[in-house]
C-alpha positions in Angstrom: 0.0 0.0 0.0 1.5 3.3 -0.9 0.9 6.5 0.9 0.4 9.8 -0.5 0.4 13.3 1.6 -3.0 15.1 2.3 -1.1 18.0 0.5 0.5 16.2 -2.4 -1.0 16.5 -5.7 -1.3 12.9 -7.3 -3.1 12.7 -10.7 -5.7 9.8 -11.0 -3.6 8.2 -14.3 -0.2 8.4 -12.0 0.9 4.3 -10.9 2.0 4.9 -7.5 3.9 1.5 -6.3 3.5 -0.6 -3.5 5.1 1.2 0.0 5.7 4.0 -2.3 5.5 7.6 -0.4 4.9 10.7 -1.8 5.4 14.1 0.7 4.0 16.9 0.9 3.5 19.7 -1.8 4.8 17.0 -4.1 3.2 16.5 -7.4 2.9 13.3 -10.0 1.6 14.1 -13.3 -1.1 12.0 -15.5 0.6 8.5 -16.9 4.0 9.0 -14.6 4.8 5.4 -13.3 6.7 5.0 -9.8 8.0 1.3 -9.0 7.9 -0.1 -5.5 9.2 1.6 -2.3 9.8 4.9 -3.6 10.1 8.0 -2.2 9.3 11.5 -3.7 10.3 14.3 -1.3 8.3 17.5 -0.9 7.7 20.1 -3.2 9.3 17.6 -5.6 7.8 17.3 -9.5 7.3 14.2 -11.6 6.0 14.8 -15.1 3.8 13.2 -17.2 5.2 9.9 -18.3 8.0 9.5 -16.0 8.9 6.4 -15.4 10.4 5.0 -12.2 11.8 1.8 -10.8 11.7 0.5 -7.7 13.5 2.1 -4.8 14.2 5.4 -6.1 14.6 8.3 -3.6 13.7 11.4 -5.4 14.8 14.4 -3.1 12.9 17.8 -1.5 12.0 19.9 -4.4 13.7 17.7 -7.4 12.3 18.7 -10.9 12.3 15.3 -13.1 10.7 16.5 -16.2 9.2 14.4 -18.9 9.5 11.8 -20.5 12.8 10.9 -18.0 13.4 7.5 -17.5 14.5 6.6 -13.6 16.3 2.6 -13.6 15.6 1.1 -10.0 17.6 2.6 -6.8 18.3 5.6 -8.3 18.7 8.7 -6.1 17.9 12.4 -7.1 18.8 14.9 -4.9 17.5 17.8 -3.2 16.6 20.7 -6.0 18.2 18.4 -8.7 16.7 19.5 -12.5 16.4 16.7 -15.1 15.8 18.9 -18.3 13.6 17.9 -21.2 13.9 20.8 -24.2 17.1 21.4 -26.5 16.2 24.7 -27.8 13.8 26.5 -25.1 11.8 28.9 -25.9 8.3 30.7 -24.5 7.5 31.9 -27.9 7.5 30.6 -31.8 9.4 32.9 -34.0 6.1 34.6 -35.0 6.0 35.7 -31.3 3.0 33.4 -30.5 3.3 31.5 -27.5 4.3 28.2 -28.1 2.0 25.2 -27.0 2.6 21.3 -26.6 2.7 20.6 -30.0 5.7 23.3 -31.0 8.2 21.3 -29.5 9.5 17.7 -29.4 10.0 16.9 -25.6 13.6 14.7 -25.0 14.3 13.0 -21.7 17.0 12.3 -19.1 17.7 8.1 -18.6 19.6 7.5 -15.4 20.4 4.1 -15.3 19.8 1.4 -12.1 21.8 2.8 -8.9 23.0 6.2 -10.2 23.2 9.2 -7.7 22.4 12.8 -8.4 23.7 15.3 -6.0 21.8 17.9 -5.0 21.5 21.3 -7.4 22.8 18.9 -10.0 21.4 19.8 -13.5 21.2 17.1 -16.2 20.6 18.5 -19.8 18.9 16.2 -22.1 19.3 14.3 -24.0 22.2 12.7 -21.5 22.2 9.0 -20.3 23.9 8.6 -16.6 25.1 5.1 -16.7 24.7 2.4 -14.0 26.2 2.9 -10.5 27.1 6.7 -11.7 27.5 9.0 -9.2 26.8 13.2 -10.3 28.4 15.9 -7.9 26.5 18.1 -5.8 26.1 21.2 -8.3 27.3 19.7 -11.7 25.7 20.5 -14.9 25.8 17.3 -17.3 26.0 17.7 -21.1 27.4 14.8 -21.8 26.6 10.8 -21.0 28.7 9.6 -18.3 29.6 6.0 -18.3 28.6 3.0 -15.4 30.4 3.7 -12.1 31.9 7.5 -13.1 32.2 10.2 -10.6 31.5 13.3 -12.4 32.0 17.1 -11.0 31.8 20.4 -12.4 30.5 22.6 -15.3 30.2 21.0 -17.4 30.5 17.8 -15.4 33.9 15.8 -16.4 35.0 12.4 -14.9 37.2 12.8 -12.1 37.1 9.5 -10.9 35.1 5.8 -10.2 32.9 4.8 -7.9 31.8 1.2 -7.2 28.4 0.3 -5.8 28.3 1.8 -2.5 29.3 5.0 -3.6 33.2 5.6 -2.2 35.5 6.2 -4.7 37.7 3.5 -5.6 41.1 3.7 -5.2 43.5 2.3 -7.9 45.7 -1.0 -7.4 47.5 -2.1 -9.8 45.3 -3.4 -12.7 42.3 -3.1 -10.6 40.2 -0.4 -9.2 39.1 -1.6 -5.5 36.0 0.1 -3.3 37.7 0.5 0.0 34.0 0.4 2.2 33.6 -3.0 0.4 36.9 -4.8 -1.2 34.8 -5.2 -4.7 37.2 -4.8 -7.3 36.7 -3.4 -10.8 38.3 -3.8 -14.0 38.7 -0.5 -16.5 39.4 -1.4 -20.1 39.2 1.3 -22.7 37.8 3.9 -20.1 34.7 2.3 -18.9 34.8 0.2 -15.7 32.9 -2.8 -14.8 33.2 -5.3 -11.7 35.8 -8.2 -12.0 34.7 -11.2 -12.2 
C-alpha cells in the first residue's frame, strides 16, 4: 500500500507503487509510473510519463521532467533538475506563445543505482550510466559512463565509484572500493566489476 500526503497532488492516471511515499506539496503528473518503495520528497515534480523503478529516492524539491526515464535505486537529490527541451523557448518565432505541439520533448535516462547530487542539472538528452554518481552542483552535457564520478561545469570524470558509492582507489590493474573490497576492472575507459 502506498501512501500519499493530504497535501500532495497525485493525478488519477499516476501508478503509484506498492510502500511507495509521496510528501507533501509533491506532485505526479497523468501517466507517470513510480516502482515499488519509492520516495518523492516534498515540493518535488514528476511529469507526465515518468517512469520509475523500484526504490528510487527522489529528493525535496527535485524537478524530473518528462519523459525521464528513472532505472531502479536511483537517487535524485535535493533541488536536482532533469531537463527535457534542447532549444527552449516561451514563444515561436512569429512571437505566438508556443504550445505542446511546437516542441519535441527529450528525456534524461539515469540508469539502475546512479546518484544525483543535489542542485545537479542534467541536460537532455544525456544518459547517466549504471552505479554513476553526479556531484553536488554539476551541470551534465554529456553521457557519463557506469560507475563514473563526475564534477563540475560542465561535469567531467574525475574519478570511479563502485556500488556503495566511495570512490575507488587504484591497485594495480584493478580499481578496489575501500568500504567493500569489490574490485573493478577499466578497459578502454569504462569500468565494470571483475569477475
Amino acid at each position: 500500500m502506498s501512501f500519499v500526503a493530504e497535501s500532495a497532488d497525485v493525478a488519477d492516471a499516476a501508478k503509484v507503487g506498492d510502500g511507495t511515499k509521496v510528501w507533501h506539496l509533491a506532485q505526479v503528473r497523468e501517466n507517470a509510473v513510480l516502482g515499488q518503495n519509492c520516495i518523492v520528497g516534498r515540493g518535488a515534480y514528476i511529469g507526465t510519463g515518468v517512469t520509475m523503478g523500484d526504490n528510487c529516492k527522489v529528493q525535496n524539491h527535485a524537478l524530473v521532467y518528462e519523459p525521464a526515464k528513472l532505472g531502479h535505486g536511483v537517487f535524485i537529490g535535493p533541488a536536482v533538475v532533469l531537463t527535457n527541451d534542447t532549444y527552449p523557448r516561451a514563444v515561436n518565432p512569429d512571437g505566438s506563445l508556443k504550445s505542446a505541439s511546437d516542441w519535441e520533448a527529450v528525456g534524461v535516462t539515469i540508469d539502475d543505482g546512479a546518484s544525483i547530487g543535489a542542485r545537479a542539472v542534467c541536460i537532455a538528452p544525456v544518459r547517466v550510466g549504471a552505479w554513476a554518481t553526479v556531484a553536488a552542483g554539476a551541470v551534465v552535457t554529456k553521457n557519463v559512463p557506469d560507475f563514473a564520478l563526475v564534477a563540475g561545469v560542465p561535469a567531467r570524470r574525475i574519478g570511479w565509484v563502485g556500488k556503495a558509492g566511495a570512490p575507488l582507489k587504484a591497485e594495480g590493474d584493478a580499481w578496489v572500493c575501500p568500504l567493500t573490497g569489490d574490485r573493478y576492472v577499466e578497459t578502454d575507459g569504462t569500468l565494470a566489476p571483475a569477475e
